[in-house]
Backbone as ProteinMPNN parsed JSONL, in Angstrom:
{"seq_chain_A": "XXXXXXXXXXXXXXXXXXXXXXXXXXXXXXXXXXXXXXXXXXXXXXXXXXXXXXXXXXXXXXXXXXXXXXXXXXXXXXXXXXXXXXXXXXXXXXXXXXXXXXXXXXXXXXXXXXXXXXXXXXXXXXXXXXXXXXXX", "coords_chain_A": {"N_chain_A": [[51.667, 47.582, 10.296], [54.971, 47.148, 11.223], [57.415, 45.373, 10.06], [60.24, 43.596, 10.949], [63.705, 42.901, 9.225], [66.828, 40.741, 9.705], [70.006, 41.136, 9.631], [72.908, 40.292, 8.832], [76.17, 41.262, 8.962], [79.617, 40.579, 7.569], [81.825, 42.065, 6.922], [84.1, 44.997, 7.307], [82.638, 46.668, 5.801], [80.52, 46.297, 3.477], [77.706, 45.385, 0.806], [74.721, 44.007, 1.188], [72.636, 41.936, -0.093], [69.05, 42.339, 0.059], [66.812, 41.588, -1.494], [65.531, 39.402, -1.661], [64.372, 38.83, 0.875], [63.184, 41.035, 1.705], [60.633, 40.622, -0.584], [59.904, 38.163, 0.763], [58.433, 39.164, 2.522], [56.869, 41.014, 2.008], [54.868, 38.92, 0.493], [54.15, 37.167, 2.72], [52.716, 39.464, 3.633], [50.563, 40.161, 1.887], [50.132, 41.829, 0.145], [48.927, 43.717, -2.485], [49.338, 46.152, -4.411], [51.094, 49.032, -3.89], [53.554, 50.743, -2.017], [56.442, 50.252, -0.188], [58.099, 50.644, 2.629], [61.588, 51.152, 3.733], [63.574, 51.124, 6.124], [66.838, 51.935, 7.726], [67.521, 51.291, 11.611], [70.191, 52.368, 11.944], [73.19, 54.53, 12.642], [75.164, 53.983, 11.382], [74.782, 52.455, 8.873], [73.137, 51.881, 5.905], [70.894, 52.038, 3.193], [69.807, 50.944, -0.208], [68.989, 51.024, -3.373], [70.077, 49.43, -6.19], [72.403, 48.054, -9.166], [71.964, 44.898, -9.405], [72.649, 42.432, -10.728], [75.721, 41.805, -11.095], [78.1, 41.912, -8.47], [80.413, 42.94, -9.196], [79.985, 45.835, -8.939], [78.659, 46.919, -6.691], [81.267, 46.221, -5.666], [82.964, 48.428, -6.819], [81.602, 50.61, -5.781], [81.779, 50.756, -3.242], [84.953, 50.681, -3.187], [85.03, 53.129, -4.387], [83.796, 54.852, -1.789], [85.438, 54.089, 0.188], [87.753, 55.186, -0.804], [87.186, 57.817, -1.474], [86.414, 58.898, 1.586], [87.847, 57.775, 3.609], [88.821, 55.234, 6.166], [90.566, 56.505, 8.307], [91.336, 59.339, 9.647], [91.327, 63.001, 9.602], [89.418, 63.355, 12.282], [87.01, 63.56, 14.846], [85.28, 62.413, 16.209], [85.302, 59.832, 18.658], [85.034, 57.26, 18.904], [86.022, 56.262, 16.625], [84.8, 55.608, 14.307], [84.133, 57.7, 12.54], [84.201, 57.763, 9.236], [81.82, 55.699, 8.65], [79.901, 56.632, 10.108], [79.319, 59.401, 8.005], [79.531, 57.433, 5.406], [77.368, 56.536, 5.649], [75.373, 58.955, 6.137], [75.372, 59.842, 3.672], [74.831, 58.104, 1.308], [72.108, 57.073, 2.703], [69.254, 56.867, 4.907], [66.736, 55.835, 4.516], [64.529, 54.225, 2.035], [61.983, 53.74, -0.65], [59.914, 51.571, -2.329], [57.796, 51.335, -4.691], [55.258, 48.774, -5.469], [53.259, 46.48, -7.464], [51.383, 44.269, -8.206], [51.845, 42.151, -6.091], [54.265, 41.95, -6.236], [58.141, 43.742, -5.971], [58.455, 46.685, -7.074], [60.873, 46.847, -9.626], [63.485, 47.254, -11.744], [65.275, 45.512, -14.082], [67.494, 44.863, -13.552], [67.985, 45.758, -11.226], [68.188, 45.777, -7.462], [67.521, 45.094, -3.611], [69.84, 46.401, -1.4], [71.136, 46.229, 1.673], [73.582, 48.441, 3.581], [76.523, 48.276, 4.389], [78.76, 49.855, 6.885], [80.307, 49.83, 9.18], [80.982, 47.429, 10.666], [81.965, 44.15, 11.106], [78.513, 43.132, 12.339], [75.251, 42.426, 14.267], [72.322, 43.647, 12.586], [69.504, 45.163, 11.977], [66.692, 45.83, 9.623], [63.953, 48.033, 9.384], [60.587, 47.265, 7.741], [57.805, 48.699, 6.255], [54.852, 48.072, 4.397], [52.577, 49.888, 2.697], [49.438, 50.185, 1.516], [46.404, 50.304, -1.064], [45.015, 47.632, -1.597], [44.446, 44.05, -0.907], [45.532, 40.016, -0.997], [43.201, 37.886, -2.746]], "CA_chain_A": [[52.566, 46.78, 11.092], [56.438, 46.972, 10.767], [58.25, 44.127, 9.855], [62.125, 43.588, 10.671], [64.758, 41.314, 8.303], [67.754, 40.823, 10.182], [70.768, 41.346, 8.631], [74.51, 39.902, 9.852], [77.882, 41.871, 7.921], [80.506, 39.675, 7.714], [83.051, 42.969, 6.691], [83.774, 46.409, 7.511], [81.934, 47.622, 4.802], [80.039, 45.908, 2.323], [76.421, 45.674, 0.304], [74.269, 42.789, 1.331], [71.475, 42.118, -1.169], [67.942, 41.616, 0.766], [65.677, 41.931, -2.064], [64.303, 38.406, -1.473], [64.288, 39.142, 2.246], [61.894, 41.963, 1.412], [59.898, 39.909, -1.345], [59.144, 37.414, 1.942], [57.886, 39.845, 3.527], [55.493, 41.211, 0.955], [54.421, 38.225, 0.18], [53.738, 37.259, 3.667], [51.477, 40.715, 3.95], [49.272, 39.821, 1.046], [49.658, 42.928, -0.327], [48.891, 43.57, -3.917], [49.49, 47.349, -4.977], [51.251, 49.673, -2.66], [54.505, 51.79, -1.388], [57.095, 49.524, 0.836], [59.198, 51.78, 2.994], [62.393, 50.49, 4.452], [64.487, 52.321, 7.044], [67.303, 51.46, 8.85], [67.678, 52.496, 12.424], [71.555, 52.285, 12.761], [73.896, 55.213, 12.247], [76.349, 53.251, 10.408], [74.379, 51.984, 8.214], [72.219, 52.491, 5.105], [69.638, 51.04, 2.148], [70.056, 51.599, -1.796], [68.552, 50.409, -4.862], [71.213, 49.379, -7.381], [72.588, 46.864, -9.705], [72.416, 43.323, -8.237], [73.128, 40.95, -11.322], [76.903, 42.298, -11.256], [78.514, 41.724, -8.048], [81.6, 43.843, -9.116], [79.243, 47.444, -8.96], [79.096, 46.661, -5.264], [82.572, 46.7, -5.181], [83.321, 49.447, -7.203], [80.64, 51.439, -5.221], [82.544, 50.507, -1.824], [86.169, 50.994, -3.95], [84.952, 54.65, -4.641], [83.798, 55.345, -1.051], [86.136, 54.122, 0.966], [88.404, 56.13, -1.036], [86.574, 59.431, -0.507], [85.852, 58.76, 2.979], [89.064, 56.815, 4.174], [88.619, 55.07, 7.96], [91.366, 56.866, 9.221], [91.363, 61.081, 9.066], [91.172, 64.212, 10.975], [88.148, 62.904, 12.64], [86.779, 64.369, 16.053], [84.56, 61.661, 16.819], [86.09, 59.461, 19.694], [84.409, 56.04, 18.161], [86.829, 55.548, 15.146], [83.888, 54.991, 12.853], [83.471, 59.036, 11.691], [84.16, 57.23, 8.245], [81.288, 54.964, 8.482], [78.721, 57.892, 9.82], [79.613, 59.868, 6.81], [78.984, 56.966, 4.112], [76.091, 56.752, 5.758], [74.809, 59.882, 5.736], [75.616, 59.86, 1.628], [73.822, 56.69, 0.817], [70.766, 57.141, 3.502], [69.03, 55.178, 5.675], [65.515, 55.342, 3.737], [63.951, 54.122, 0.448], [60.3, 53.166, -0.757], [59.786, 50.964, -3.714], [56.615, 50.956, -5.336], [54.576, 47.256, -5.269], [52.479, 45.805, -8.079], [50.753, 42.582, -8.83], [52.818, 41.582, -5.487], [55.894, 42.077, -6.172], [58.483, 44.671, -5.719], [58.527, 47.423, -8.983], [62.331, 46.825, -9.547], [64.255, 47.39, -12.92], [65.48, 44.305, -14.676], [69.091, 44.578, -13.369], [68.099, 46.605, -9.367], [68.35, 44.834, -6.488], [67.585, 46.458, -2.48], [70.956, 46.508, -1.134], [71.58, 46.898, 3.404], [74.684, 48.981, 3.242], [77.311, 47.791, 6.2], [79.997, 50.592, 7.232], [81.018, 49.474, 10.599], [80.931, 45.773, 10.692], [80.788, 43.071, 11.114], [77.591, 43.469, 13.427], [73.95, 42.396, 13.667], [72.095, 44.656, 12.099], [68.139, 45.195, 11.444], [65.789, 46.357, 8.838], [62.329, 47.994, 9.35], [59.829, 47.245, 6.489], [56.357, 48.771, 6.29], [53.871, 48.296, 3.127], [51.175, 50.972, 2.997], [48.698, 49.358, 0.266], [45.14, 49.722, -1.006], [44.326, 46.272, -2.431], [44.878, 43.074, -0.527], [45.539, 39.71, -2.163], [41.922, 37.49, -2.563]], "C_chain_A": [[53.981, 46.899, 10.524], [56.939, 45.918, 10.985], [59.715, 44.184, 9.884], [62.63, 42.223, 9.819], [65.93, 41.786, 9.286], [68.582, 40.066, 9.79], [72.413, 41.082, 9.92], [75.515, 40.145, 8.615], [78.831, 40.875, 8.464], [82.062, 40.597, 8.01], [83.128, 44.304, 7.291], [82.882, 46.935, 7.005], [81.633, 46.222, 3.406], [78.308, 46.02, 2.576], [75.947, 44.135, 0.601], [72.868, 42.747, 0.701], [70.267, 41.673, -0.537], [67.272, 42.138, -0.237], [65.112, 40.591, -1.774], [63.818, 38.403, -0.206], [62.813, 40.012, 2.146], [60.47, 41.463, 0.573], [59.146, 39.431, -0.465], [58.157, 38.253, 2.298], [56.658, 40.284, 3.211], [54.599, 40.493, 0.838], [53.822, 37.315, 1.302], [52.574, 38.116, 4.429], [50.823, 40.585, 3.557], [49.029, 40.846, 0.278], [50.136, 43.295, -1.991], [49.384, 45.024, -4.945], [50.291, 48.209, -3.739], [52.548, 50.658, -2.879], [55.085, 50.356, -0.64], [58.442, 50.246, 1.051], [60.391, 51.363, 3.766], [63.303, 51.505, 4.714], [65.274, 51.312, 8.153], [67.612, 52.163, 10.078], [69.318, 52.407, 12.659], [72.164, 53.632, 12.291], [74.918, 55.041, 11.553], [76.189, 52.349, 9.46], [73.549, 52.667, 7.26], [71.922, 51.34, 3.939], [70.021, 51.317, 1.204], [69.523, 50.341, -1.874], [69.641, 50.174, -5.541], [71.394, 48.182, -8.167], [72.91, 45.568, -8.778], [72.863, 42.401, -9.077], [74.574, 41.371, -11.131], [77.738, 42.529, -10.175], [79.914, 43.105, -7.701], [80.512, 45.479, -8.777], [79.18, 47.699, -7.918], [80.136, 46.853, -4.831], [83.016, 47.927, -5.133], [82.164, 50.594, -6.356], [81.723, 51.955, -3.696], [83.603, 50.888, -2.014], [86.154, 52.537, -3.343], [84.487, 55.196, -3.061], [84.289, 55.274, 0.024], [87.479, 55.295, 0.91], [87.857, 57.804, -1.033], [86.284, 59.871, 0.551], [86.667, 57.32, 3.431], [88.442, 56.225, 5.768], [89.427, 55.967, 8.218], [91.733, 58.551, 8.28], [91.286, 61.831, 10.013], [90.08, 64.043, 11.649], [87.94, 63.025, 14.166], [86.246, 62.86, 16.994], [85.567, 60.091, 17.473], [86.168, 58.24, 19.498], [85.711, 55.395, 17.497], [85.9, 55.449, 14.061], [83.867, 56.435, 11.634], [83.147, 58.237, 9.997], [82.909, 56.412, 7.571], [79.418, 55.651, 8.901], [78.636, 58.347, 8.557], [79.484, 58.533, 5.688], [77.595, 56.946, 4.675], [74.967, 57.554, 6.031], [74.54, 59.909, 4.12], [74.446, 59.149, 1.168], [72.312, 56.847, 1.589], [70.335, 56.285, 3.79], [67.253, 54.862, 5.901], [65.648, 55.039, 2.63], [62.743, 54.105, 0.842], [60.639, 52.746, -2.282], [58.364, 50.871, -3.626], [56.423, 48.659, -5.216], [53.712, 47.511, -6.373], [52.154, 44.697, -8.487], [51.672, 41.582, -7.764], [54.005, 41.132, -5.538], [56.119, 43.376, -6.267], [57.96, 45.653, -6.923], [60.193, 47.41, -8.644], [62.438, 46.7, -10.916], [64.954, 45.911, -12.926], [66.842, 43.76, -13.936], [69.153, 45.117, -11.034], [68.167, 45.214, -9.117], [68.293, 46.094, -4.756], [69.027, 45.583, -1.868], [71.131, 47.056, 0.708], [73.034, 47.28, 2.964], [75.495, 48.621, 4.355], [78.439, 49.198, 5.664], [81.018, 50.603, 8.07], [80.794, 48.084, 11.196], [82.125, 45.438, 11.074], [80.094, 43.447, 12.272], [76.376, 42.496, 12.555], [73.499, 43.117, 13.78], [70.129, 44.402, 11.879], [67.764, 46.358, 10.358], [64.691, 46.827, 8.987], [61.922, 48.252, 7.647], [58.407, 47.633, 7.2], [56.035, 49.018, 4.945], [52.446, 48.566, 3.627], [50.199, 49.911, 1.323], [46.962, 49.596, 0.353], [44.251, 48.478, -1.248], [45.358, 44.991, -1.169], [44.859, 41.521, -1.329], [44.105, 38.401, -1.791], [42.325, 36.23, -1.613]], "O_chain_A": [[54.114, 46.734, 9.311], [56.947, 45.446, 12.122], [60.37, 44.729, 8.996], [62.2, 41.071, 9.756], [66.035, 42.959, 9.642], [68.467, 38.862, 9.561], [72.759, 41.439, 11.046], [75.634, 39.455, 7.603], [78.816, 40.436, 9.614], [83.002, 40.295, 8.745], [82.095, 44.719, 7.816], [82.202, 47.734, 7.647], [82.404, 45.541, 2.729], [77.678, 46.387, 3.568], [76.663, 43.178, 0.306], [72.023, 43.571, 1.052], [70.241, 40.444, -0.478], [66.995, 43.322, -0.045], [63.898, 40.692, -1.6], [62.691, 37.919, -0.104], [61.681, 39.643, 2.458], [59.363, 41.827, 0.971], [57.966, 39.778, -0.409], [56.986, 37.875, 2.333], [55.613, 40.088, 3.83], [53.459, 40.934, 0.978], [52.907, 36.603, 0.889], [51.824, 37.785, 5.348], [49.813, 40.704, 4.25], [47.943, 40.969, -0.289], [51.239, 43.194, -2.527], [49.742, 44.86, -6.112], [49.966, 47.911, -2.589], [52.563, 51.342, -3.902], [54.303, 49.415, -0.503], [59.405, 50.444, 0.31], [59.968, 51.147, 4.902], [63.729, 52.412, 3.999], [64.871, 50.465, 8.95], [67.931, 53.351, 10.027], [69.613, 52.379, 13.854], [71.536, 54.011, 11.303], [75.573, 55.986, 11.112], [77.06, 51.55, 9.115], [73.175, 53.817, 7.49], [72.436, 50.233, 3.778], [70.877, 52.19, 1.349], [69.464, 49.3, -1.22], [70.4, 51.127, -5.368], [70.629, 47.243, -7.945], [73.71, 45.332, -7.873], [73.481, 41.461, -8.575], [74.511, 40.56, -10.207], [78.477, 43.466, -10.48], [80.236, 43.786, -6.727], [81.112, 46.05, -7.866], [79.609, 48.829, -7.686], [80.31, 47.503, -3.8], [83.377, 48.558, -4.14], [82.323, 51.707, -6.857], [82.177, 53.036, -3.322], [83.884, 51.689, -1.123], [86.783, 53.048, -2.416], [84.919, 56.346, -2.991], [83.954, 56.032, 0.935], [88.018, 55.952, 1.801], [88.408, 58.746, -0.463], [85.916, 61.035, 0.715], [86.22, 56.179, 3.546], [87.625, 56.905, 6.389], [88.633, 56.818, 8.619], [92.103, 58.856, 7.146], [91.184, 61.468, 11.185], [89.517, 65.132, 11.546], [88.849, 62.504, 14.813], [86.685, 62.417, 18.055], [86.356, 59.46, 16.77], [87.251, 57.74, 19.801], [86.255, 54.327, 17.777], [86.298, 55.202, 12.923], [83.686, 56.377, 10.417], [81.986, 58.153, 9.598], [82.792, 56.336, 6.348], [78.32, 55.399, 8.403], [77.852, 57.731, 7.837], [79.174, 59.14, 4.663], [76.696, 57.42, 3.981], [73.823, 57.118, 6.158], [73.43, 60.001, 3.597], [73.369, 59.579, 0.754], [71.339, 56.696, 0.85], [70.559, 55.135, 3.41], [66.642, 54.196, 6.737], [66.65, 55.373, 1.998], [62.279, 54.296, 1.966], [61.332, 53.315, -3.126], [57.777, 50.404, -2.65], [57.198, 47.731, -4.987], [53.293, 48.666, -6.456], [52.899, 44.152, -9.301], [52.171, 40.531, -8.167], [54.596, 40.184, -5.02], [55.249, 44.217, -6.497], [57.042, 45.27, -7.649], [60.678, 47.871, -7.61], [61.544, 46.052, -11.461], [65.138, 45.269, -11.892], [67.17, 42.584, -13.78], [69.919, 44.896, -10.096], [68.196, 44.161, -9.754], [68.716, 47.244, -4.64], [69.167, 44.361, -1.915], [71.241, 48.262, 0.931], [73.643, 46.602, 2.136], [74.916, 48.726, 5.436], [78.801, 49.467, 4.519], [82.148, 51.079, 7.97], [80.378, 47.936, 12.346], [83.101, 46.146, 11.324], [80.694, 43.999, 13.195], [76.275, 42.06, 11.408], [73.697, 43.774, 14.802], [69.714, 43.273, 11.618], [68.317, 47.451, 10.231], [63.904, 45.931, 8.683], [62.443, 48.915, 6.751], [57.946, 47.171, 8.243], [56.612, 49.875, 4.275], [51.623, 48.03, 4.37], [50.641, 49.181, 0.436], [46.274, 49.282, 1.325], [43.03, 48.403, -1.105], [46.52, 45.092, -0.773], [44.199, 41.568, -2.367], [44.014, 38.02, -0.624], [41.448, 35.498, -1.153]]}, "name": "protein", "num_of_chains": 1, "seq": "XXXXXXXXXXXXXXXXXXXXXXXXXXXXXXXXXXXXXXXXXXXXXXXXXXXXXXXXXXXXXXXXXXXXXXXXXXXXXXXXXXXXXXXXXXXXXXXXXXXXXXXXXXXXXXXXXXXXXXXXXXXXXXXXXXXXXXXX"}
């Protein structure tokens, strides 16, 4: 079964942290060991893993790719966004995190991260957890 979180950008561009979003969700499935694959369907959008206690890394992430990928450039596409395709091609618009003992597998400091490029919008998430063990 796929599960959506739905996700509202406030900015052009910023990182919005749904790891407890995803947690729910898990923890809602019952599922104890597994894979949990999250894909977004937007073109101006994308997922990452990264630091979440640290606020600024987010920035500096966004800092560094606005500046390599300005809004405004020789850009074909008729939209205005080209800028906001292109980060999101970079970044991508899969992951999968491992699951154990019902919870995510996440590093002490990660966090899952919806990527906004062309905001503010509402935005969705698909989640699916593949799993052999359910929880008793």
């Amino acid at each position: 079964m796929i599960r959506y979180i739905n996700v509202k950008s406030r900015t052009r561009t910023e990182f919005i942290d749904i790891t407890e979003k995803v947690q729910e969700l898990l923890k809602e499935a019952g599922l104890v060991s597994g894979i949990g694959y999250l894909y977004v369907p937007h073109t101006t959008a994308a997922v990452t893993i990264n630091e979440g206690a640290d606020p600024s890394v987010q920035r500096d992430i966004l800092t560094v790719l606005n500046r390599m990928i300005p809004f405004e450039g020789d850009y074909l596409h008729k939209e205005g966004n080209s800028s906001a395709h292109i980060k999101a091609s970079l970044i991508g618009p899969s992951l999968s995190v491992m699951i154990d003992e019902g919870r995510l597998v996440l590093g002490t400091w990660q966090s899952v991260f919806f990527c906004e490029f062309d905001g503010p919008r509402h935005r969705r998430v698909a989640v699916k957890f593949l799993s052999d063990k359910k929880m008793p």
